[in-house]
C-alpha positions, 0 to 999 in steps of 0.5 A: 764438954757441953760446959766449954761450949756453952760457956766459949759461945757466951763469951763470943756473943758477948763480944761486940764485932766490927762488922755489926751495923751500929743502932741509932743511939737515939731512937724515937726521940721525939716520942720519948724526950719530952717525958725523960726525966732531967737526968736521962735528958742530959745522958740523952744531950750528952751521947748525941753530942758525943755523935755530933763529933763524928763525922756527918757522913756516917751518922744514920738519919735517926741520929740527925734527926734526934740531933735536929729534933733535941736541939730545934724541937719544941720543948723546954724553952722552945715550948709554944706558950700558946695552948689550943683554945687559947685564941678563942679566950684572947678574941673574946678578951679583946671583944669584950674589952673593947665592949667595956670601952664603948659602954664606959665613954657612952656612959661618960658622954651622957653624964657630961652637961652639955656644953654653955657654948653650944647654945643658940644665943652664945652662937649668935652673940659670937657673930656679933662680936666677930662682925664688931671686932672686923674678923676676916673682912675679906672673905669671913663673916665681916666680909661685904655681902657675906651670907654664911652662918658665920659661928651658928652650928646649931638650929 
C-alpha cells in the first residue's frame, strides 16, 4: 500500500503541468557564456533561437536579455581588441616615435654641409646679376631709387 503511493507520487512529480511558471531557459548568461565550451555555446544559441521563434510577448526579461546579450554582447568576434593598459603603451608608442623623428632629422640637419648658396659673396653677386640682367625694373631690385637688400639674407 505505502509501495503504490510512493511509486503513483513519483509518477505525478515527474509529470510536468500546464500551470507551472516556465524558468528562463537562459539564466545568467552573461556570467556564464563566455566560459561555456563551443559545444554548450552552440546548445546555448540553439534553445534561444528556439525562444526567439515564439511570440515576444510571453518570453520573460531574462530570455530577452540573453537573446540580446548572445547576439550584441562582447564576445567572440565582438571582443574589445583594446585591453586595459593598452592606451598607456600606444601614448608612449607615439611619444617615443615622434621623439625618434625629432632626434634623427636634428642629426641629419647638423650632418649636412651648409649650403654654398648661402654665403655673404653668393648673396651679393646675385644682386649683381640681377641689377645686370634688368630683374623687375619696376619695383625689384633694377628698380630706380630701390633701397631693399635685394638676394642678401644673411649678415
Amino acid at each position: 500500500m505505502f509501495r503504490q503511493i510512493a511509486v503513483r507520487s513519483a509518477q505525478l512529480s515527474g509529470r510536468r503541468l500546464q500551470s507551472t511558471v516556465a524558468v528562463p531557459a537562459a539564466t545568467q548568461v552573461e556570467q556564464t557564456f563566455i566560459a561555456l565550451p563551443k559545444e554548450e555555446q552552440k546548445k546555448v544559441l540553439t534553445d534561444l533561437g528556439e525562444i526567439m521563434k515564439q511570440d515576444w510577448t510571453k518570453i520573460s526579461m531574462e530570455d530577452k536579455r540573453a537573446l540580446y546579450f548572445v547576439t550584441y554582447g562582447p564576445h567572440n568576434s565582438r571582443r574589445p581588441h583594446v585591453k586595459p593598459g593598452d592606451n598607456m603603451k600606444v601614448f608612449l608608442g607615439v611619444v617615443a616615435t615622434i621623439g625618434l623623428a625629432w632626434v634623427l632629422s636634428s642629426l641629419a640637419r647638423s650632418a649636412a654641409p651648409k649650403s654654398r648658396t648661402l654665403t655673404r659673396e653668393w648673396q651679393e653677386d646675385s644682386n649683381r646679376i640681377a641689377k645686370e640682367k634688368n630683374i623687375n625694373p619696376i619695383h625689384g631690385i633694377s628698380s630706380e631709387g630701390y633701397t631693399g637688400k635685394g638676394f642678401i639674407q644673411s649678415s
